[in-house]
C-alpha positions in Angstrom: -9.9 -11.8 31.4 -13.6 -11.1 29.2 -12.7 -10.7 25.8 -13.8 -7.3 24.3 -16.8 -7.1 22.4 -16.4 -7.0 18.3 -17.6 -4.0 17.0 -16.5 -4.7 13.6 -18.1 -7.2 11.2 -15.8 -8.6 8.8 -17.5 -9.3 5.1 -16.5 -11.3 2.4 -17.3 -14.1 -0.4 -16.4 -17.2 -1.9 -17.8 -17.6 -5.6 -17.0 -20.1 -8.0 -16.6 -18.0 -11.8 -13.9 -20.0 -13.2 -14.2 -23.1 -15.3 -10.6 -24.0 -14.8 -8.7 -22.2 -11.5 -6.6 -19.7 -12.4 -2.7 -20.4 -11.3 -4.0 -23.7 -9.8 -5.2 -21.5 -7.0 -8.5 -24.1 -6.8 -11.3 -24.5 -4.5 -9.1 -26.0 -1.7 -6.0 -22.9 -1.5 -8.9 -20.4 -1.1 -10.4 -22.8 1.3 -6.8 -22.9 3.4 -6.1 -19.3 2.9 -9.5 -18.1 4.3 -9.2 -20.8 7.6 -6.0 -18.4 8.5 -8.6 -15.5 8.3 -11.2 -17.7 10.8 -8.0 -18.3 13.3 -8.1 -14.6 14.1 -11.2 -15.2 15.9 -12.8 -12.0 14.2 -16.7 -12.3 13.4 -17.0 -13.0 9.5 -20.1 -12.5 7.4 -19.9 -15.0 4.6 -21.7 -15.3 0.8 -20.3 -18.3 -1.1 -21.9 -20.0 -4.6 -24.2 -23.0 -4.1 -21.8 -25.7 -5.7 -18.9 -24.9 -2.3 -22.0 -24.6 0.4 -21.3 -28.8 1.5 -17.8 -27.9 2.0 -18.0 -24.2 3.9 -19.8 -26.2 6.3 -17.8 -28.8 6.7 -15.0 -26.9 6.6 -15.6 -23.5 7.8 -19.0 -23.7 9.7 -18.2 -26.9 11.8 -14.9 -25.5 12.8 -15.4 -22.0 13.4 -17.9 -20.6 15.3 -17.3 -16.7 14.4 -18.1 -17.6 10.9 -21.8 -17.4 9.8 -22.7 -18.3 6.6 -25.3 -14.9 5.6 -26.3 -16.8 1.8 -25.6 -19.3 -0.5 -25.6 -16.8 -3.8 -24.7 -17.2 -7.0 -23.0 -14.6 -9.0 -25.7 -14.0 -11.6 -27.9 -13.2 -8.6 -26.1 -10.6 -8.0 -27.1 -6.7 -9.0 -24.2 -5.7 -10.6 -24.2 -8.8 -12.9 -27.7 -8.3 -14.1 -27.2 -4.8 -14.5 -24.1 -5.4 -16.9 -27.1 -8.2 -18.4 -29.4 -5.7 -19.0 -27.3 -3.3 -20.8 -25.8 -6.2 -22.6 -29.0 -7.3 -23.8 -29.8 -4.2 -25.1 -27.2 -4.4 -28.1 -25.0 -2.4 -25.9 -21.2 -3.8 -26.4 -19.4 -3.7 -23.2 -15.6 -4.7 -24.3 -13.0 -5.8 -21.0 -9.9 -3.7 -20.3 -7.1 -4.0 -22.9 -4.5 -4.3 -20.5 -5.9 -7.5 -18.3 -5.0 -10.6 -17.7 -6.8 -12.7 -19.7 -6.9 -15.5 -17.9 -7.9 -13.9 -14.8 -10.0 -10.7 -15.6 -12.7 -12.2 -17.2 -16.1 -10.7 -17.3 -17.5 -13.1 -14.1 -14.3 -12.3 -12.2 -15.1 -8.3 -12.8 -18.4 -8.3 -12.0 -17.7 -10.6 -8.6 -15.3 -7.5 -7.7 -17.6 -5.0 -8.5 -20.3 -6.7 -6.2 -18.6 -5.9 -3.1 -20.6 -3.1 -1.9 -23.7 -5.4 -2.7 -22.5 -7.5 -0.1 -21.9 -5.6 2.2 -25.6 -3.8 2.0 -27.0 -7.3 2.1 -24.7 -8.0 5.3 -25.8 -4.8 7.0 -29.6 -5.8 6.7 -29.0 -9.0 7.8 -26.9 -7.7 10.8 -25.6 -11.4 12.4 -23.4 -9.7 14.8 -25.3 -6.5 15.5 -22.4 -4.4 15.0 -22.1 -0.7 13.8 -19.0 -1.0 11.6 -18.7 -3.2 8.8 -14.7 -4.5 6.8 -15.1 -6.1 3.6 -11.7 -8.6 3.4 -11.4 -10.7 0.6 -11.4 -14.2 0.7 -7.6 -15.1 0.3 -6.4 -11.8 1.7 -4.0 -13.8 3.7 -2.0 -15.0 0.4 -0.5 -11.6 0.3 0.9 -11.8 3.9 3.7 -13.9 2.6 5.8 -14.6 5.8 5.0 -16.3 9.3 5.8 -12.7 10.6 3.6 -11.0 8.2 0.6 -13.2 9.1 0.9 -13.0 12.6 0.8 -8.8 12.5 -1.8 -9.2 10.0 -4.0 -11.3 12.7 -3.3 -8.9 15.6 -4.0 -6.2 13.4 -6.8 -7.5 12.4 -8.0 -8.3 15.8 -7.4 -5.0 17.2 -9.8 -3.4 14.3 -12.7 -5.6 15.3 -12.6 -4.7 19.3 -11.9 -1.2 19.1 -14.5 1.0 19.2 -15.4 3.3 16.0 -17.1 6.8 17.1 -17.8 8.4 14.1 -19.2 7.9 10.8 -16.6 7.3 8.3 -15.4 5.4 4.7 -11.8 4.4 5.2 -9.8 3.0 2.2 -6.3 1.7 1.8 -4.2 2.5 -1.1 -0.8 2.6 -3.2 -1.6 6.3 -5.2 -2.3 9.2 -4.1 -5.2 10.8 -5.4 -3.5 13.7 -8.2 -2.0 10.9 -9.9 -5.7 9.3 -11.0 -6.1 10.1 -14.5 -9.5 9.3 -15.7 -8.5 8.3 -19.2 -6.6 5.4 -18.1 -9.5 3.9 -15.9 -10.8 2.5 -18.8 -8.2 0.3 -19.4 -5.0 -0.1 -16.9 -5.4 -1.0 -13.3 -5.6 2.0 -10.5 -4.0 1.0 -7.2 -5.6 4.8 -5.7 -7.6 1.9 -3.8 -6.2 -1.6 -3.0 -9.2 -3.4 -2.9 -8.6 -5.9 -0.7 -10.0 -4.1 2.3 -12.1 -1.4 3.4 -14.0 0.0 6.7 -16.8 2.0 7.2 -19.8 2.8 9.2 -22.9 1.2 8.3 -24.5 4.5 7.1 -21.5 5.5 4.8 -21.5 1.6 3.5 -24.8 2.2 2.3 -23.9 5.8 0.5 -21.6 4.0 -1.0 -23.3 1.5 -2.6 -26.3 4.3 -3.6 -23.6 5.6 -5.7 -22.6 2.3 -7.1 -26.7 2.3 -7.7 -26.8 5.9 -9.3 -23.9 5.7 -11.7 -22.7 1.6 -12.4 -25.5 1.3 -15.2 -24.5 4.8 -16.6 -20.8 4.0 -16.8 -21.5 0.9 -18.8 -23.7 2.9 -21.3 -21.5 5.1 -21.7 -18.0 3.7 -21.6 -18.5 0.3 -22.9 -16.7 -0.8 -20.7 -16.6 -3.1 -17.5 -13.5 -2.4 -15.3 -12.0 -3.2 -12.0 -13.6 -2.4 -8.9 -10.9 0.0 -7.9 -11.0 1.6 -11.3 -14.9 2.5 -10.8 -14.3 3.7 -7.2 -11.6 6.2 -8.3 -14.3 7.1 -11.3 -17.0 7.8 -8.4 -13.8 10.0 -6.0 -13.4 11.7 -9.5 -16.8 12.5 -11.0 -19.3 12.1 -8.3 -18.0 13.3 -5.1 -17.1 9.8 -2.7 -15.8 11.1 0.1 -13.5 8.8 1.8 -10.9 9.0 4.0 -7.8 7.2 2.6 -4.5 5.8 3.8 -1.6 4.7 2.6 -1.6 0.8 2.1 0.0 -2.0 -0.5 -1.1 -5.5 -1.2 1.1 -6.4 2.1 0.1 -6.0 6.0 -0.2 -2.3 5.3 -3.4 -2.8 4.3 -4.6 -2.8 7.4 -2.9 0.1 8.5 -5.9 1.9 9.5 -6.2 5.4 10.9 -7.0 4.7 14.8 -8.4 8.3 15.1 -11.6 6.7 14.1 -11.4 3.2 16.1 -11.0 5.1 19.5 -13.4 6.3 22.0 -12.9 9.9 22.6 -13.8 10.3 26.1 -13.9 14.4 25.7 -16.8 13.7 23.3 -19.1 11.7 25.9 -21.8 13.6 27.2 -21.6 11.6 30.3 -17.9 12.5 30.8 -16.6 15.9 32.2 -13.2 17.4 33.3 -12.4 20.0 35.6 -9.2 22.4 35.6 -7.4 22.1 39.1 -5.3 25.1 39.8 -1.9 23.9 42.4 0.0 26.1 44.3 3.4 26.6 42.8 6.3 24.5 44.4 8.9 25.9 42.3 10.6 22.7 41.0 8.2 20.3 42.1 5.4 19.8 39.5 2.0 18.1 41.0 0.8 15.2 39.0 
């Protein structure tokens, strides 16, 4: 039987930003975490930093041939990071949440979050699959599937998203909180879960409204904040103040994450202009019901 074409391309990086791995989670744990995301088979778009591009292609490239490799980028290539450079470098003081974890919120790891929707704008233009949809995934995401079980649903699941066929525009987001219990006060410093993070979907024209927000508002939020958060905190900042539509489900750092809303990964045949239907009236057999 043909396999069914991937609609979906599937987005994510590899940077190097710590001078010591945090939790011993080094080079070679992402490395083994991510090879469970290249068994699915789904088509992956990949950035990683220059000093890991001899072993993505031994490891990755020469093993996997729905991987591409889109660019070898360093984080301070990025446009968030010289963004949050050239307010810095201005005088500006832009101070870190008070509530993070020191040893793994750090300013490189913040920006690298907050560079997502770069990505995936760089990814669209560059278009490896020709797809119409594009899922950012993180890296590792399989480390929160924490059983054989879990792993295995996350893989089908994640198969199924990249063959179905998305008919509409949309900006789909997982996430533990509703969005009435966002408080803008405590963006600035305490973690939101209204988005997990770890995922997202969207077509390619929302991705890129997306990221013209990021564009219209990251630089202003430094200024006037002082203060460089979490991704997830910025994109409940943009829901709150600046109108990002989205559609959101519920999801947690688990295989729920990838629960996502097949109303928008099915082809609605009713909506085809080159499908009809016609009403057929039956004569009535009392009991016996035509079909």
């Amino acid at each position: 039987m043909e396999t069914p074409a991937q609609t979906t391309t599937f987005v994510s990086t590899f940077m190097t930003i710590y001078d010591r791995p945090f939790q011993n989670k080094d080079v070679n744990w992402r490395f083994n975490h991510f090879k469970r995301l290249c068994e699915t088979g789904i088509s992956l778009a990949v950035f990683c930093s220059r000093d890991v591009v001899p072993q993505f292609e031994e490891e990755i490239l020469a093993k996997y041939s729905n991987v591409v490799l889109l660019e070898a980028l360093d984080l301070s290539e990025t446009w968030v990071y010289q963004t949050y450079n050239k307010v810095v470098n201005e005088g500006i003081e832009i101070e870190l949440p008070n509530t993070r974890h020191p040893e793994k919120d750090t300013k490189e790891y913040l920006l690298l979050m907050n560079s997502k929707t770069e990505l995936m704008i760089r990814a669209i233009l560059k278009n490896p699959f020709q797809s119409t949809h594009y899922a950012w995934v993180d890296f590792n995401i399989f480390y929160i599937f924490r059983e054989d079980i879990n792993r295995q649903r996350a893989s089908h699941m994640l198969q199924q998203i990249s063959r179905q066929t998305p008919t509409t525009q949309f900006l789909m987001f997982p996430g533990c909180w509703e969005k009435n219990v966002v408080v803008e006060q405590y963006l600035m410093n305490d973690v939101c879960w209204r988005f997990c993070g770890g995922f997202f979907i969207g077509s390619q024209e929302r991705i890129i409204a997306f990221h013209m927000e990021y564009e219209a508002h990251f630089e202003n939020f430094l200024r006037t904040h002082k203060k460089l958060v979490w991704e997830v905190n910025f994109w409940a900042y943009l829901e709150l103040n600046h109108g990002l539509s989205i559609t959101w489900y519920s999801g947690d750092h688990n295989e729920t994450i990838l629960n996502v809303n097949i109303e928008h990964l099915v082809d609605k045949l009713c909506e085809k202009p080159a499908r009809s239907h016609h009403r057929y009236e039956y004569p009535d057999y009392c009991e016996y019901i035509p079909t």
